[in-house]
Every structure is written in C-alpha cells, then in structure tokens.
LUMBA-187787 format. One line per 3 residues: for each residue x, y, z of N, C-alpha, C. Coordinates in steps of 0.05 Angstrom, whole numbers, plus 32768, in hexadecimal, padded with zeros to 4 digits. Example, Ala and Ser with C-alpha at 12.3 -4.5 7.8 and 13.67 -1.06 7.14 Angstrom:
2
8108 7F8E 809C 80F6 7FA6 809C 8108 7FBE 809C; 8101 7FD3 808E 8111 7FEB 808F 8102 8001 809D
This chain:
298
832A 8423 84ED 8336 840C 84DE 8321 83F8 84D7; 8312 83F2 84EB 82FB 83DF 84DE 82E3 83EA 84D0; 82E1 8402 84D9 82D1 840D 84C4 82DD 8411 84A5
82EE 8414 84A3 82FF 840A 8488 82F7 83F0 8479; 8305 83E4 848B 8309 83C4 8482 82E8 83B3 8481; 82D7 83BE 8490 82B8 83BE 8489 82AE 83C7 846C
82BB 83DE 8466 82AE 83ED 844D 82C0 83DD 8433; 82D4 83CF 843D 82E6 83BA 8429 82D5 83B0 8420; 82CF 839C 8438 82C4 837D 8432 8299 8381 842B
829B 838D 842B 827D 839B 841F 8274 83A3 8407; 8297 83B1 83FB 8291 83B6 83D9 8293 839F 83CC; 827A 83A9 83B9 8275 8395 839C 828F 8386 8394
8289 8372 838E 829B 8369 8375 8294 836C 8350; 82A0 8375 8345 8296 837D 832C 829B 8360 831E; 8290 835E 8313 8291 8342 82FE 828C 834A 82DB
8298 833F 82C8 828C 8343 82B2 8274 8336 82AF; 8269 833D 8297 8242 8335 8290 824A 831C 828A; 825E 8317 827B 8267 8300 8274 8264 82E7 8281
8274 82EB 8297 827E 82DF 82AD 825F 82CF 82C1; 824E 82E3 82B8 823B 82DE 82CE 8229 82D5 82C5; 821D 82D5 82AB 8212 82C3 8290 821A 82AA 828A
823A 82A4 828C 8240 828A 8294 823D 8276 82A5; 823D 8286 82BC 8237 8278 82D3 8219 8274 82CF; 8212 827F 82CC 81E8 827B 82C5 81E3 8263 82B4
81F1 825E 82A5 81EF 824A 8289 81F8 8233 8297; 8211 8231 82A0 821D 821A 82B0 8208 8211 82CB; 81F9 821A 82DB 81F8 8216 82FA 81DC 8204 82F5
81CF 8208 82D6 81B8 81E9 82DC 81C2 81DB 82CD; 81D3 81D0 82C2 81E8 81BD 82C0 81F2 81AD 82D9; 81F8 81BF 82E2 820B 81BD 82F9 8200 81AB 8317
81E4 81B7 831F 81CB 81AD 8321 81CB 818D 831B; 81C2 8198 8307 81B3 8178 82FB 81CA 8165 82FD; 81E9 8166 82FC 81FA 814C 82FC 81FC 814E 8318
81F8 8158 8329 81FF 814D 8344 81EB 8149 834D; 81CA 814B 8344 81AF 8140 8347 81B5 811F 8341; 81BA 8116 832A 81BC 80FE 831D 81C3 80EE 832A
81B2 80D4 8327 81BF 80BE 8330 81E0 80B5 8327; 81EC 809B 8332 8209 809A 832E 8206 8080 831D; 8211 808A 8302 8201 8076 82ED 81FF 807D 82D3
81F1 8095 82D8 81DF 809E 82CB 81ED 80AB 82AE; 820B 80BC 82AD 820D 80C3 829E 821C 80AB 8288; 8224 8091 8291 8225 807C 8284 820B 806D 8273
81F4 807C 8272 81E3 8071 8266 81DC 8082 824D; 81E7 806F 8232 81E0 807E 821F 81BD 8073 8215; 81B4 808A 820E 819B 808D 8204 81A1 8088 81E8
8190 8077 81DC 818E 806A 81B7 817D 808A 81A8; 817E 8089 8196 8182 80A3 8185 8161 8090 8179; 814D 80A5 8176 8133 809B 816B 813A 8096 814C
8131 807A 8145 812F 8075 8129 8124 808F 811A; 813D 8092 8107 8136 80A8 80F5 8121 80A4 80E6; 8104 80B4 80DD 80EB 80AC 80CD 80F5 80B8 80AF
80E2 80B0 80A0 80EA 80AB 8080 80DF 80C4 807C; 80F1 80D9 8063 80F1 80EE 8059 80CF 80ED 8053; 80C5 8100 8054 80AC 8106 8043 80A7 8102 802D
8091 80F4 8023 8096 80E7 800B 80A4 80DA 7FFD; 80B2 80CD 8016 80C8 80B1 800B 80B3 809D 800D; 80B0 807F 7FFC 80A1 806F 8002 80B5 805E 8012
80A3 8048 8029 80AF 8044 803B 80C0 8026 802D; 80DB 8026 803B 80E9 800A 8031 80D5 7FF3 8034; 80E0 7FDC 802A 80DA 7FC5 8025 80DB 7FB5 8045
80C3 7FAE 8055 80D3 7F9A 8060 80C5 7F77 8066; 80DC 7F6E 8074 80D9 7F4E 8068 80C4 7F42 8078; 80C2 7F29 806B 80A6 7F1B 806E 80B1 7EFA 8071
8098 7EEA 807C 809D 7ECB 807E 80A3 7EC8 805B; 80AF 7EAE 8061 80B1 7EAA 8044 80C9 7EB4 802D; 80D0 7ED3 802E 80EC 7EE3 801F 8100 7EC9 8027
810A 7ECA 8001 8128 7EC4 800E 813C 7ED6 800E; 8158 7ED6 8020 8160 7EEA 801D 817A 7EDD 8015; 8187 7EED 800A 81AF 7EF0 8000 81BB 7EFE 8015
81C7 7EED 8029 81DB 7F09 803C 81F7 7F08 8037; 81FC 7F19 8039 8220 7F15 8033 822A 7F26 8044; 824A 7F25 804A 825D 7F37 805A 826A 7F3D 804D
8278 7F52 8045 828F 7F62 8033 82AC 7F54 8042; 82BC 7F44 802A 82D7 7F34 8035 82D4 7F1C 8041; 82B9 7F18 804E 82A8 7F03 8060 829D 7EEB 804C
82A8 7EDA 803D 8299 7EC8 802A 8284 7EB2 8041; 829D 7EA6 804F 8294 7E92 8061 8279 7E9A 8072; 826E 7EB3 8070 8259 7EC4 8080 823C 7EC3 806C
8243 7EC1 8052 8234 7EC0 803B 8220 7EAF 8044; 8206 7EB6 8040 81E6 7E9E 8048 81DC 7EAB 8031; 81C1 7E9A 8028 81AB 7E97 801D 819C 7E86 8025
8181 7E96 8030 8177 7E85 8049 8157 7E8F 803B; 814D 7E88 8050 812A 7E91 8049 811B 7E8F 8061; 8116 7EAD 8067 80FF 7EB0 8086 80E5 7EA4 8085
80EF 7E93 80A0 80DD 7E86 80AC 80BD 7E9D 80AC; 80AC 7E85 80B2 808F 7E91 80B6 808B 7EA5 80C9; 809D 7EA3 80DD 80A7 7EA9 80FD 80B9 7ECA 80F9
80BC 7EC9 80E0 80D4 7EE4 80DF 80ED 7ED9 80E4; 80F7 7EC2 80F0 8112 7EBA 80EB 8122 7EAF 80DB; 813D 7EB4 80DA 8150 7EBB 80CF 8170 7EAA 80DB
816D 7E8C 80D9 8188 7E87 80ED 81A5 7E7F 80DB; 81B5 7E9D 80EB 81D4 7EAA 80DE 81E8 7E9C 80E7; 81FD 7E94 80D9 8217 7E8C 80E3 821B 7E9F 80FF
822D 7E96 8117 8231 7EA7 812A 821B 7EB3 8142; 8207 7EC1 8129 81F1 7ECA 8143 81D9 7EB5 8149; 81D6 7E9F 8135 81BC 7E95 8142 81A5 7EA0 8134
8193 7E98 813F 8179 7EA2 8131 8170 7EC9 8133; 8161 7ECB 8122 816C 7EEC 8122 814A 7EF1 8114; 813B 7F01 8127 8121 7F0B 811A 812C 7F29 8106
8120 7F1A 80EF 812B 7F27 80D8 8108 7F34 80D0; 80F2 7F26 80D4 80DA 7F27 80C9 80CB 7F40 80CF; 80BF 7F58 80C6 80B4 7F6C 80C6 80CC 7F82 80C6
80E1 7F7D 80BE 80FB 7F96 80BA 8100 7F94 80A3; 8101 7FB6 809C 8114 7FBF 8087 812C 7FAC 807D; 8136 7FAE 8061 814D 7FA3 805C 8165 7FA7 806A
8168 7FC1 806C 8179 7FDE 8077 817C 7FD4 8096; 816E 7FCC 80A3 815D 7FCD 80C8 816E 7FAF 80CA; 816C 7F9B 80B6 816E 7F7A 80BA 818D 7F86 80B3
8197 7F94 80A2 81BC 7F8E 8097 81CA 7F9F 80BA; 81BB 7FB5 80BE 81C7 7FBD 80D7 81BE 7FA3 80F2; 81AE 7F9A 80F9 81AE 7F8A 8108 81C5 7F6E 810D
81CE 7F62 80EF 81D7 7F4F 80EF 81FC 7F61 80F0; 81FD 7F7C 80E1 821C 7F81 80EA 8224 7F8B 8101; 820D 7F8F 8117 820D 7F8F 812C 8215 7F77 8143
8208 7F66 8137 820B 7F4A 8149 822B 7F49 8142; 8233 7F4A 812A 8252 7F3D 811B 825C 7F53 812C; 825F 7F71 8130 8270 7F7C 813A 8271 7F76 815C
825D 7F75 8169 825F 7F72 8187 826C 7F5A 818B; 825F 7F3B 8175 8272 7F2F 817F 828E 7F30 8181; 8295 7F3A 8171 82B2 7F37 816B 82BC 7F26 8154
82AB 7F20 814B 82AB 7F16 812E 82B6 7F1D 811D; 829E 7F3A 810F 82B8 7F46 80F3 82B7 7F64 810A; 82CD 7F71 8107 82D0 7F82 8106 82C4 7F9E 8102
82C0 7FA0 80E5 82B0 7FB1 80D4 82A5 7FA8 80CA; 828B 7F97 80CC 827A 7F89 80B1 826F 7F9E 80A4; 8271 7F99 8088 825C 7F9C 807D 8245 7F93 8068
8231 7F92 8074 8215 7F79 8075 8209 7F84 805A; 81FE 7F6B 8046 81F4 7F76 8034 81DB 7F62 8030; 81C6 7F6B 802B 81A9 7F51 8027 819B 7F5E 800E
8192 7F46 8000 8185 7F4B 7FE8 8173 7F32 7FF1; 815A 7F3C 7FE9 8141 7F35 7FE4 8146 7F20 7FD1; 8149 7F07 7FCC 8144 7F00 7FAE 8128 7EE8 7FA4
811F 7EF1 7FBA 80FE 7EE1 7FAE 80EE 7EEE 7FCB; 80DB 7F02 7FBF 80C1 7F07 7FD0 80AF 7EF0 7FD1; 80AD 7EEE 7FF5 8098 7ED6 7FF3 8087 7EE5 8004
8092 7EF2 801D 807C 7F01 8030 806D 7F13 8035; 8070 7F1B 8012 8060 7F33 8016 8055 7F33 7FF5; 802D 7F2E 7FFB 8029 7F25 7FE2 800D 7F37 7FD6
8004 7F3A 7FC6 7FE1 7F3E 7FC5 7FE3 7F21 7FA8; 7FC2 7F36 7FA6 7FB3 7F16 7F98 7FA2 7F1F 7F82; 7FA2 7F27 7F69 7F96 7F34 7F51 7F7B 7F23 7F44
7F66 7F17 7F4D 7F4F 7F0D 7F43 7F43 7F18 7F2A; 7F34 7F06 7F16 7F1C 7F0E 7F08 7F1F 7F14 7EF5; 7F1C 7F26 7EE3 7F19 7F34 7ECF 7F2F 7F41 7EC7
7F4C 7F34 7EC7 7F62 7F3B 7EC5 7F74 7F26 7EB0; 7F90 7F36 7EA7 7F96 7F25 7E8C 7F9F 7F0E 7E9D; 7FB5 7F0D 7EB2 7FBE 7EFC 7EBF 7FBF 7F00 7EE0
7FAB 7EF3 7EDD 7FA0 7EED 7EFD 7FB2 7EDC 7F0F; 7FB7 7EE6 7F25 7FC7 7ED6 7F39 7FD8 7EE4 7F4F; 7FE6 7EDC 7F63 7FF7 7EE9 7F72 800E 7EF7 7F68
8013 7F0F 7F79 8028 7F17 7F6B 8034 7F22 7F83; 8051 7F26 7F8C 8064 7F33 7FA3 8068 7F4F 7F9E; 805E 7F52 7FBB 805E 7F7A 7FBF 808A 7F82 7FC3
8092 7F7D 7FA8 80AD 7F82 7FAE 80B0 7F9C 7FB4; 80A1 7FB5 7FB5 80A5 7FC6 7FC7 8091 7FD1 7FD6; 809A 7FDD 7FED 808C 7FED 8002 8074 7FFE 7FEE
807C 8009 7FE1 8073 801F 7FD2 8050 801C 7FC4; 8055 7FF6 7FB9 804D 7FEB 7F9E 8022 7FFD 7FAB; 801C 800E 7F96 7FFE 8019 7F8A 7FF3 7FFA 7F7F
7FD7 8008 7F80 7FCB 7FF6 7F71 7FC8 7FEF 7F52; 7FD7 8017 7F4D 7FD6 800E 7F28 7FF6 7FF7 7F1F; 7FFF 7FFC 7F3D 8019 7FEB 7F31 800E 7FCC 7F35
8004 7FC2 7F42 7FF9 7FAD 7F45 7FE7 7F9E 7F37; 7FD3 7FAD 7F1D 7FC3 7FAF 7F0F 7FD4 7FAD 7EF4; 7FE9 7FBF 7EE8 8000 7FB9 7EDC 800D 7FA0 7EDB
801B 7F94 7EF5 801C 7F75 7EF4 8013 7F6A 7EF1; 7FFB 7F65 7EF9 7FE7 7F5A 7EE3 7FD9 7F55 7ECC; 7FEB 7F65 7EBF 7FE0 7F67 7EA8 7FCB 7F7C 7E98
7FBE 7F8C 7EB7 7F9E 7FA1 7EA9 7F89 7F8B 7EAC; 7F74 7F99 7EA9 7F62 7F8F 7EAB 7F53 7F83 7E8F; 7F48 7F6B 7E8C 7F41 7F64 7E7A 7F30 7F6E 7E68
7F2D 7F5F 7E52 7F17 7F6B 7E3B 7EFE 7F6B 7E4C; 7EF5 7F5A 7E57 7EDA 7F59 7E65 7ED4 7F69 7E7F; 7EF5 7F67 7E85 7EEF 7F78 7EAD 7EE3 7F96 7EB2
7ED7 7F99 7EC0 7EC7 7FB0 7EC7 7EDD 7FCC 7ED0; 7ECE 7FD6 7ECF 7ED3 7FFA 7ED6 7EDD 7FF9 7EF8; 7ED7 7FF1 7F02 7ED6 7FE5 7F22 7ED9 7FD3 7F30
7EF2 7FCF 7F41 7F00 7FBF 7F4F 7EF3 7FBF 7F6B; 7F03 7FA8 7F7D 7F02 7FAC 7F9A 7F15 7FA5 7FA1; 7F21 7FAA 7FB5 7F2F 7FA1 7FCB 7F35 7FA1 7FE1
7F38 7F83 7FF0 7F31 7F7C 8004 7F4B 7F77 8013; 7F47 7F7A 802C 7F66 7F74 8042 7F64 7F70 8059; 7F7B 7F7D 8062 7F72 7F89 807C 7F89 7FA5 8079
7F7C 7FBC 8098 7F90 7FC5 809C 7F91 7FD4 80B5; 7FAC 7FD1 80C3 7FA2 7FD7 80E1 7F92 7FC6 80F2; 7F9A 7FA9 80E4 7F8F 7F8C 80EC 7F6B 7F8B 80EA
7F69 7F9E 80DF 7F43 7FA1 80D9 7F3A 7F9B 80B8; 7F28 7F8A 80B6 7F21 7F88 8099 7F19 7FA0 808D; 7F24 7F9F 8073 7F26 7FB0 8060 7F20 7FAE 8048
7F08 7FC4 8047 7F00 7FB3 8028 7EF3 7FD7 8017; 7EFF 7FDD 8000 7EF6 7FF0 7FED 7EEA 7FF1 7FCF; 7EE3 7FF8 7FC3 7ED9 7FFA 7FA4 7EEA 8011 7F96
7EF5 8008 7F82 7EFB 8019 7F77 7EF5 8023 7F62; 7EF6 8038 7F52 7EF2 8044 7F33 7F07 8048 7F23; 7F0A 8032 7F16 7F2A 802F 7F05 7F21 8051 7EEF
7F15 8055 7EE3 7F11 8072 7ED3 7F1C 8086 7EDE; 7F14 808C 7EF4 7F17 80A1 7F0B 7F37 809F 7F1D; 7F43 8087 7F13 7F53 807F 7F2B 7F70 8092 7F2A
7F6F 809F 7F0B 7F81 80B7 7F17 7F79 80D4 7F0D; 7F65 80D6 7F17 7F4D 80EA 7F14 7F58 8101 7F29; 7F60 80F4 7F33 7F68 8107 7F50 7F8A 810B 7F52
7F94 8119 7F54 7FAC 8128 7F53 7FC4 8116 7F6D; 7FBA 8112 7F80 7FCB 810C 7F9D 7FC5 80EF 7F96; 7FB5 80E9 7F8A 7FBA 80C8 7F85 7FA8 80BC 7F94
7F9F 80C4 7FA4 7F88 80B4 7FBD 7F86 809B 7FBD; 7F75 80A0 7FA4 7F6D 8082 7F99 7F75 806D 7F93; 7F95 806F 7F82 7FA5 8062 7F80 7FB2 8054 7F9D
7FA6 8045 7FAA 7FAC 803E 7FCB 7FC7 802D 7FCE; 7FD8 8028 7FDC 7FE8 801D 7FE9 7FD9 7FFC 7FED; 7FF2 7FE7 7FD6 7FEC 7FCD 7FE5 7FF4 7FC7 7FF3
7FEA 7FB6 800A 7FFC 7FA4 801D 7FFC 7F8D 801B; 8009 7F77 8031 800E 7F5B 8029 7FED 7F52 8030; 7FE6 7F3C 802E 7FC9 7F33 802A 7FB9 7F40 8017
7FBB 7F51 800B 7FA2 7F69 7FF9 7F97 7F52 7FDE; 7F7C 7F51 7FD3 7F74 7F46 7FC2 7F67 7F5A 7FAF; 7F6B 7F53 7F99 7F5A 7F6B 7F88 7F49 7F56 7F7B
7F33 7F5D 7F71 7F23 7F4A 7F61 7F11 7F64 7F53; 7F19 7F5C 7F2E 7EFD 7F6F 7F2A 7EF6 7F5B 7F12; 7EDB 7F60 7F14 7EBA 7F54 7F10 7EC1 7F5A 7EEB
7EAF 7F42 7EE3 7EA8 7F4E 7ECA 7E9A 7F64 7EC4; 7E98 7F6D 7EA6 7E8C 7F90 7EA5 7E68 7F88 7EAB; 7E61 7F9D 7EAE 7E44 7F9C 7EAB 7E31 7F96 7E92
7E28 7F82 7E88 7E17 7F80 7E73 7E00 7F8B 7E6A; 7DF1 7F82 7E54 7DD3 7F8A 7E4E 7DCC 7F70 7E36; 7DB6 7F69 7E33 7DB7 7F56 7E1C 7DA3 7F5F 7E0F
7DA2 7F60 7DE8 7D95 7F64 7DDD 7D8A 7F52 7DCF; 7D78 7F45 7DC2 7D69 7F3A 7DB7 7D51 7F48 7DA1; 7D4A 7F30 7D8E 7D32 7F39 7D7B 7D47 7F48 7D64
7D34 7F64 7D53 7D33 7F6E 7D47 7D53 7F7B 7D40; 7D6D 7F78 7D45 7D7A 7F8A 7D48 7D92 7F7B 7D36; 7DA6 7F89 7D2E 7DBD 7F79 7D13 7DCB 7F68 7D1F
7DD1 7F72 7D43 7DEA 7F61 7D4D 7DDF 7F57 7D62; 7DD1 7F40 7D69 7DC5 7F40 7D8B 7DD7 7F31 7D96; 7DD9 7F30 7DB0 7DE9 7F28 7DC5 7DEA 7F35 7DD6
7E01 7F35 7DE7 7E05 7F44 7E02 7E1B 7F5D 7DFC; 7E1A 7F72 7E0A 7E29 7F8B 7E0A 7E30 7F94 7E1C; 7E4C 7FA5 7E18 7E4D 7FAE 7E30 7E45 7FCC 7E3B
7E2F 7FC7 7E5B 7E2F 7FD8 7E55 7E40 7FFA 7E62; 7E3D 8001 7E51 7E4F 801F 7E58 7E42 802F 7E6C; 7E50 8042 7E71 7E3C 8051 7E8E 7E31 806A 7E84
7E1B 8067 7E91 7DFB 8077 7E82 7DF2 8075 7E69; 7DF8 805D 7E67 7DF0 8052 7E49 7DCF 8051 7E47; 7DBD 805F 7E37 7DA6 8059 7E32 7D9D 8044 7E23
7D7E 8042 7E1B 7D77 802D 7E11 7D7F 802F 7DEE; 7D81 8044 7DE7 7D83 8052 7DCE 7DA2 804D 7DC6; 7DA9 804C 7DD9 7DD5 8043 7DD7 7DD9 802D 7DD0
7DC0 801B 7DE3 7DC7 7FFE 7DE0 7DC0 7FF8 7DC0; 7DA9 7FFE 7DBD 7DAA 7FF5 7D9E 7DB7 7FFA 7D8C; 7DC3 801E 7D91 7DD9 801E 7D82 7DF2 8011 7D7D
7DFB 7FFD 7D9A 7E0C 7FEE 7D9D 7E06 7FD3 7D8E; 7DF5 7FD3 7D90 7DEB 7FBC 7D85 7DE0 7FBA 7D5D; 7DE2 7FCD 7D5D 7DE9 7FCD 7D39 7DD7 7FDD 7D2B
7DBA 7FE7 7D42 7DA3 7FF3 7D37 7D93 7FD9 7D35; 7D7A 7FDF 7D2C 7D63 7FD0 7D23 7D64 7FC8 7D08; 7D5D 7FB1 7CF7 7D5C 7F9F 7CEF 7D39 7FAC 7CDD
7D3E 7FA4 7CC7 7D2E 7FB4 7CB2 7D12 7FAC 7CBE; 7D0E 7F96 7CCD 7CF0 7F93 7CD8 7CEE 7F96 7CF5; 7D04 7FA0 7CFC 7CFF 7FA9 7D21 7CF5 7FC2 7D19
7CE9 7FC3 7D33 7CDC 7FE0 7D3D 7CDC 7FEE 7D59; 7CDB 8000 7D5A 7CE1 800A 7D77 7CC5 8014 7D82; 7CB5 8009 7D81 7CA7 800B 7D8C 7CA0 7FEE 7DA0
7C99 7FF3 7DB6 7C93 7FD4 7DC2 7CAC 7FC8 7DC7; 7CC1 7FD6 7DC8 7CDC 7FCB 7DD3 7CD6 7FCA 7DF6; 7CDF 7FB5 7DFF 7CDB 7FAD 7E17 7CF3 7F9F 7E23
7CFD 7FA8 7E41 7D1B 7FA2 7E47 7D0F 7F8F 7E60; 7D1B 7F7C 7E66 7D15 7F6E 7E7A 7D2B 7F71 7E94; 7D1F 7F75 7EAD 7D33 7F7E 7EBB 7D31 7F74 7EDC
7D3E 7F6C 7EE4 7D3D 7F59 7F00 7D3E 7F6A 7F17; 7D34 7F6D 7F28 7D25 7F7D 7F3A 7D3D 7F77 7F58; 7D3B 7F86 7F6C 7D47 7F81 7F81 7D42 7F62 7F8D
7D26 7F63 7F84 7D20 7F4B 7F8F 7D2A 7F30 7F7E; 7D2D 7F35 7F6E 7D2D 7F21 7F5E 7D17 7F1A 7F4D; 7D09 7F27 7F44 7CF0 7F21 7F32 7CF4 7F34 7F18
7CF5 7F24 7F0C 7CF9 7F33 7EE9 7CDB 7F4B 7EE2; 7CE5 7F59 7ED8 7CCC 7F6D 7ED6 7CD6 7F76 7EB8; 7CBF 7F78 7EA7 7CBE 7F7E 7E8A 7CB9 7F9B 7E8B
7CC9 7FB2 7E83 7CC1 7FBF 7E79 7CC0 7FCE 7E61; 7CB2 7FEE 7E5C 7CB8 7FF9 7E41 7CC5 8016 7E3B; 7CDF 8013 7E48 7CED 802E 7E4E 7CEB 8042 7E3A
7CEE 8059 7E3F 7CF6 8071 7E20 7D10 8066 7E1D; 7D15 8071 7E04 7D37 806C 7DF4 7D46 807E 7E03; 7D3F 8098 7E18 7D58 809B 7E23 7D5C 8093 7E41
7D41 8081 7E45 7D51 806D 7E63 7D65 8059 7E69; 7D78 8065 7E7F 7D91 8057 7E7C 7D85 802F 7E82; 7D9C 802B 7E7B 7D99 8012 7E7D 7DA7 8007 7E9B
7D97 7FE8 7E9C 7DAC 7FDE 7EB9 7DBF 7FC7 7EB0; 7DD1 7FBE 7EC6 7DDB 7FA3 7EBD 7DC5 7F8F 7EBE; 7DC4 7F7D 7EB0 7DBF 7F66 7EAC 7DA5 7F69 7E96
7D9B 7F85 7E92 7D87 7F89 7E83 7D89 7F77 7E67; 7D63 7F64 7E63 7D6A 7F5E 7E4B 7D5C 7F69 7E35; 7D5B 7F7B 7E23 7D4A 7F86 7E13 7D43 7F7B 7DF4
7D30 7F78 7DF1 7D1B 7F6B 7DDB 7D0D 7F82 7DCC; 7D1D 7F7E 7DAD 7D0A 7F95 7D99 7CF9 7F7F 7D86; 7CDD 7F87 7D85 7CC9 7F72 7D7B 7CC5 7F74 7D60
7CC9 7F68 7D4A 7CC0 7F67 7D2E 7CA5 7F7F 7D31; 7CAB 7F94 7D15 7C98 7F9B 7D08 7C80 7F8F 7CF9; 7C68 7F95 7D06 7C57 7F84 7CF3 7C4E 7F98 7CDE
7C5C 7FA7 7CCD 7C52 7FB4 7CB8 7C6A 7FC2 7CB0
C-alpha cells in the first residue's frame, strides 16, 4: 500500500507549454514588486521632452525684452499683454511671476495652463501667446548694405540669406565678402564669408544659422585707381583676377596719346611702403593698386 501511494505522489504533473511560459514571463515581475520599496509604484516618472522631427527648424523661443499677448479661451479677465523682463520674467494674474525667458511659445502656453489647472482656477484652459514685438532676440547688419541696422530673429530658423534680404542686399559698393561675428556655445565667434559661393553648395553649409547677438558687417568692394593716359580715370572695381589689361579696359582704353609702355602701378607693401612697379598686362591686380599710363612722346 505504500509502495503505491509512493509511486502516486512521485508522478509528474503534466502542465501545458502554455501554462509554464506564463509563469516564466510573470515571476520577474513578480520579483521586482515585492523587491521595491513601499512608495515606489506611486511615483510617476515625466515622459522625456519629445525632440523636433528631423529637419524641422527649431521653434521660436522668448527673450528679455518680447512682448507677449496671452489669452485664455472664455477667460477675458485672464487676458495680459505684458513684456519679459531682462530676467525672463513674466508676472500672471493668479500665478505670480513665471520664468517665461529661454522657452518655446508652445513650452510658456503649457506652463501657464498648467499653473491655471492645478490651481483650480480654470478648469480646462486653453493658453494662447503671440509674440507681438521681438525684442530678445536680435542680430545687427553693418556696412555696405541698402539699410543698415538691427533687425529681430522672428524665427528660430532665420539663415543668413534671410537676414541679408531684410536688409535690403548688399549695396552698390559692398564686397563679395562678409563676416560674422558672435558667439556660440558662449565662445567668440567669428567667420568670413563668400556671398558668390554662398549657395554653391547643395546642404546649404554656408548659409549659417543666426542667433541673438550675431553682427554681419561687409566692407566695401575692393578697388584699383587709374590715372594719366586713359578715357575714364578714377577708381574701379576691382573684380576677381582682374589683370592689368582688364583694368584699362574698365577704364575706357587709352587715350590717343597714352601708351602702354612704361605703365607703372603703385602698390603698398605689407609693410606699408608704396613700391612702383612695371607689371605685364596679364598681372593680376591688388586692392588699393594705383596705376599710371604715361603720355606718348611720339
């Protein structure tokens, strides 16, 4: 009889695969909540700020100085038009002062229908802000431009050809070549650029991203001056790889008693010391070069 009741309690129990796969999936679960502190599953974890689609340019966000339009939907009495402090603040009916400064538009309307809903305020706000004068976020267009002056980076996005556009382009006189200066990554920043070239390149490179502080300044063009023998003398501009032979052609040709012989360009040295010389007609020319064609004596 107990040898029986031995050979009972000894056989297998059969289980489905099922059955035993479940239990496998459940038991580090199972584990881990009775590991856990007592607490713990009351703590919700915040969901990582979603990042901007690829090749989205990034929103707008605010600066000392913006004024802003806020409103509440049904909410009149909630209605401000205010303008952020130097500081990034922002002080709201209800909440008090509110750092609004380095956030998205989007980042500042959820912040403030946040405050309104926890208090108990509105219910369901819904927060609306419009920008209606950029003040904190600026660059600075110098020089050789139709209208020179500050202008507001109203978007995240704003290139330099858009910035160069507000301005007007570059003047009759302004050069081939810009700079600009900043910062970025709190480090001074400073480049040259090649307005010809500037969409030479496909991905845009060149075309750089402004930020708030950025100055552009471009220079007048490069000159040459002609003198003596020639139909039109004065100053020219000069073009790139322009020879000596260009310039006069720019300059109208020679004059029934110039001669090209004994033409002599005067040209200022690193050091600063003028040096005369008597180039061939196809040596390029420099800036500031001044060239002299001398009367024929026969």
């Amino acid at each position: 009889m107990n040898t029986h009741l031995d050979q009972i309690a000894w056989r297998p129990v059969s289980r489905p695969l099922w059955a035993i796969a479940l239990a496998a999936a459940l038991l580090p679960a199972a584990v881990g909540a009775q590991g856990a502190p007592a607490g713990a599953a009351a703590t919700a974890v915040p969901a990582p700020a979603a990042a901007p689609a690829a090749g989205q340019a990034p929103e707008y966000r605010l600066g000392g100085g913006d004024v802003l339009r806020i409103t509440v939907y049904q909410n009149p009495d909630l209605t401000l038009e205010t303008r952020v402090t130097e500081a990034g603040i922002v002080s709201y009916p209800l909440l008090g002062n509110l750092r609004l400064g380095g956030q998205t538009v989007t980042a500042a309307e959820k912040q403030i229908a946040d405050g309104l809903r926890n208090g108990n305020f509105v219910k369901q706000p819904q927060v609306s802000i419009v920008v209606t004068q950029v003040r904190g976020n600026q660059a600075s267009v110098l020089g050789m431009v139709n209208r020179p002056g500050r202008y507001p980076i109203e978007v995240a996005g704003m290139r330099l050809s858009d910035l160069l556009a507000t301005a007007g382009g570059t003047a009759v006189g302004g050069a081939d070549t810009l700079v600009i200066t900043g910062l970025r990554e709190g480090r001074p920043f400073r480049t040259e650029i090649d307005l010809p070239t500037l969409f030479a390149d496909s991905n845009r490179s060149k075309d750089i991203l402004i930020q708030n502080g950025d100055t552009v300044w471009v220079d007048r063009q490069p000159q040459v001056y002609i003198y003596g023998e020639v139909q039109r003398p004065g100053p020219l501009r000069l073009e790139r790889g322009m020879t000596l032979m260009q310039a006069l052609a720019a300059g109208g040709g020679l004059t029934q008693r110039g001669t090209e012989r004994g033409i002599k360009v005067h040209r200022r040295s690193g050091e600063g010391q003028v040096q005369v010389l008597q180039p061939a007609m196809q040596e390029r020319m420099r800036d500031g070069d001044v060239v002299f064609v001398r009367e024929s004596l026969f």
